[in-house]
Wavefront OBJ file of the C-alpha trace (Angstrom):
o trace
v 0.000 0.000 0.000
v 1.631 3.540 -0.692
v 1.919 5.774 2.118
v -0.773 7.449 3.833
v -1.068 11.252 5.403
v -3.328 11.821 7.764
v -6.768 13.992 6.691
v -9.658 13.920 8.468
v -9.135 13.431 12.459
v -11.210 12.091 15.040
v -14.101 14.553 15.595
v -14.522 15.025 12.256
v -15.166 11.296 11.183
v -17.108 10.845 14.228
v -19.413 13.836 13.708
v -19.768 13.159 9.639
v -20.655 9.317 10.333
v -23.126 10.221 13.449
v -25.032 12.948 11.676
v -25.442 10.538 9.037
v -26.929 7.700 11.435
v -28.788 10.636 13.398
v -30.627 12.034 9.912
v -31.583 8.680 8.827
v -32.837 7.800 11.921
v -35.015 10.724 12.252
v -36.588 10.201 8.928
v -37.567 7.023 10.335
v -38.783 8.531 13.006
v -40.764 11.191 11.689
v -44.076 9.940 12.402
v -42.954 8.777 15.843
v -42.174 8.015 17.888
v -41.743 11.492 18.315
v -39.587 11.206 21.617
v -36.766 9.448 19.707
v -37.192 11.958 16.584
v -36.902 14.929 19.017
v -33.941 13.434 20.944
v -32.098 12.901 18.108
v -32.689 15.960 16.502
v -31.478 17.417 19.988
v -28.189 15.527 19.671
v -27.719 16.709 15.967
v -28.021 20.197 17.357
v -25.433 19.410 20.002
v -22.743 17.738 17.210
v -23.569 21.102 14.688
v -22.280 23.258 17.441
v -19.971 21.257 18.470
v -18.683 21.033 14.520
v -18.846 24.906 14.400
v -16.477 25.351 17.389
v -14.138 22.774 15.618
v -13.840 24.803 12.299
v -12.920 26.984 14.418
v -10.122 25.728 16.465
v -9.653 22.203 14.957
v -6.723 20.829 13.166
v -6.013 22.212 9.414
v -8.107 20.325 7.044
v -11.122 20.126 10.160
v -10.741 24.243 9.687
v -13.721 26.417 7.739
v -10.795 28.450 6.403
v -9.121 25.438 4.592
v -11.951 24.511 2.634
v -14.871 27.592 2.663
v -14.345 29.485 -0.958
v -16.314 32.266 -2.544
v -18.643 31.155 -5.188
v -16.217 31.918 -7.873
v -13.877 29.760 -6.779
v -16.898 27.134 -6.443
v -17.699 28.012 -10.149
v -14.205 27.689 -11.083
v -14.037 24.250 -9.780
v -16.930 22.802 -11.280
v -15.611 23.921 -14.617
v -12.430 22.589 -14.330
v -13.910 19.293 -13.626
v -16.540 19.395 -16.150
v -13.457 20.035 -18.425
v -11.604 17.420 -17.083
v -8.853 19.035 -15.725
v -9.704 19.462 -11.937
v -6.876 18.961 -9.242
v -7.254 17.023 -6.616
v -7.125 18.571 -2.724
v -6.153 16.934 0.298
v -8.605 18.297 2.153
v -11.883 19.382 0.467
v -12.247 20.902 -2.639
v -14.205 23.903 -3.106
v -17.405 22.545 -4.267
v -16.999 19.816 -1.185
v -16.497 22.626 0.943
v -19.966 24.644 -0.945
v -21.864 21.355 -0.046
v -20.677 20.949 3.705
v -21.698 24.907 4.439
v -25.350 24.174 2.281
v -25.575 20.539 4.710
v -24.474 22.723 7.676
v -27.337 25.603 6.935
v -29.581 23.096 5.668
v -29.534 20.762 8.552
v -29.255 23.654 11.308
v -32.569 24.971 9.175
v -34.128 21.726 10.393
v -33.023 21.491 13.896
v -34.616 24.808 14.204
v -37.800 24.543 13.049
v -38.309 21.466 14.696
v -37.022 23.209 17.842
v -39.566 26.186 16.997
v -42.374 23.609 16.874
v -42.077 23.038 20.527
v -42.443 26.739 21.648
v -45.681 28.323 22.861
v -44.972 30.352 19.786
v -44.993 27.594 17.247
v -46.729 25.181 18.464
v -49.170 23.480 16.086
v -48.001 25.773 13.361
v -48.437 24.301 10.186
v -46.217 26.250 8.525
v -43.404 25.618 10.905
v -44.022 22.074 10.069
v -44.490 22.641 6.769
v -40.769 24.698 6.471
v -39.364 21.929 8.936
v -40.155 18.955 6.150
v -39.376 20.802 2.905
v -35.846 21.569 4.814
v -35.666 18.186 5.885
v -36.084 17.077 2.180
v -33.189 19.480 1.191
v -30.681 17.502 3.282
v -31.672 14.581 1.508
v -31.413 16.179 -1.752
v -27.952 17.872 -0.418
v -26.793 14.379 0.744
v -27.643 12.705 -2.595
v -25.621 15.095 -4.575
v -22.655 14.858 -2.080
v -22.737 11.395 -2.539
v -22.642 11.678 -6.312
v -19.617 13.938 -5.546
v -17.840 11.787 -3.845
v -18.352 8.935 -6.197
v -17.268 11.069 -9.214
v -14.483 12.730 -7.454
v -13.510 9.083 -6.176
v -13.409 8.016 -9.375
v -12.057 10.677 -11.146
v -8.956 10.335 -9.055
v -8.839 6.747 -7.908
v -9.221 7.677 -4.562
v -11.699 5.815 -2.013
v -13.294 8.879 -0.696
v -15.501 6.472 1.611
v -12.767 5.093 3.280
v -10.757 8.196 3.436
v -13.777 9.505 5.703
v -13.230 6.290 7.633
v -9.572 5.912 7.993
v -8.906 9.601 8.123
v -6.212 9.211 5.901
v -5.171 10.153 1.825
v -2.784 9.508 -0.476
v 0.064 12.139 -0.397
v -0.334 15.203 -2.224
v 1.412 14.782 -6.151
v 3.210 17.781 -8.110
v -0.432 18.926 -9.882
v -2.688 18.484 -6.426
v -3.656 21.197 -4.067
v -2.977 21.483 -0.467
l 1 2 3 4 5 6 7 8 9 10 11 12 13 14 15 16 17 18 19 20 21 22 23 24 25 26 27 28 29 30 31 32 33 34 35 36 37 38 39 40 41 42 43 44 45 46 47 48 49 50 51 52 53 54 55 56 57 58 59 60 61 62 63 64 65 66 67 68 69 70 71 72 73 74 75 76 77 78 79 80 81 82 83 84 85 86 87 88 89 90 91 92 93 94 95 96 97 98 99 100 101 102 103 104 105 106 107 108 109 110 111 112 113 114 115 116 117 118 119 120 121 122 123 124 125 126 127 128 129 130 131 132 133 134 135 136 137 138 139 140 141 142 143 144 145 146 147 148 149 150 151 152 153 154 155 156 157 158 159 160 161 162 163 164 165 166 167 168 169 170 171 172 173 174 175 176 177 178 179
């Protein structure tokens, strides 16, 4: 096996893999039993925050300013690898790092509303409910395009992205790759 650097650390892994258990189990759950679907959606709240402080004050590649770009850097990207001519990043690339601030706000989105619901202010509001699911769809649409992402991006440069996320670790950097 060639050698490995490490990525992704800890925290990071952890929270990606648990917010993805977490949102699939509160789809399941959004009918009821609506004890488990608020608990969880209590502990997502807890891991965003906790996520927020860490792109903050985590290592390098766990850090907002590593991998948040302005949307012409995002456009730039995506037409460098439409062309075919994208390089690859260590850490995220910028449309990876346009996709984890749209999960972020999307998912946050949802945690609030659903919050909201439980207010004296909100409670019973069908609208409230109404903005909590179409949000709540988003992440799933979010999460199916970051999966196609990954999977073209894995392929693309014969990288398991997947197991990257799990080991926390990448293939070294090459003359043409970026940070």
């Amino acid at each position: 096996m060639t050698d490995r650097v490490r990525v992704w650390d800890g925290f990071v892994r952890l929270f990606h893999w648990s917010l993805v258990g977490l949102i699939a189990g509160t789809w399941l759950t959004a009918e009821g039993p609506k004890l488990w679907h608020e608990r969880m959606g209590y502990v997502i709240a807890a891991l965003i925050l906790a996520r927020l402080v860490w792109g903050l004050v985590g290592p390098r590649h766990a850090r907002f300013g590593d991998f948040v770009r302005g949307p012409g850097t995002v456009v730039a990207y995506l037409r460098a690898l439409r062309a075919g001519c994208e390089p690859r990043y260590l850490g995220h690339n910028p449309a990876g790092g346009a996709m984890i601030v749209a999960l972020l706000l999307a998912v946050s989105g949802t945690v609030l509303t659903g919050w909201l619901q439980t207010t004296d202010a909100f409670w019973g509001s069908s609208t409230m409910g109404d903005v909590h699911e179409a949000l709540a769809t988003l992440i799933l649409v979010l999460a199916g395009i970051h999966v196609l992402g990954v999977m073209v991006e894995s392929l693309r440069h014969r990288e398991n992205l997947v197991w990257s996320m799990l080991t926390g670790t990448k293939r070294p950097l090459a003359a043409n790759d970026r940070r």
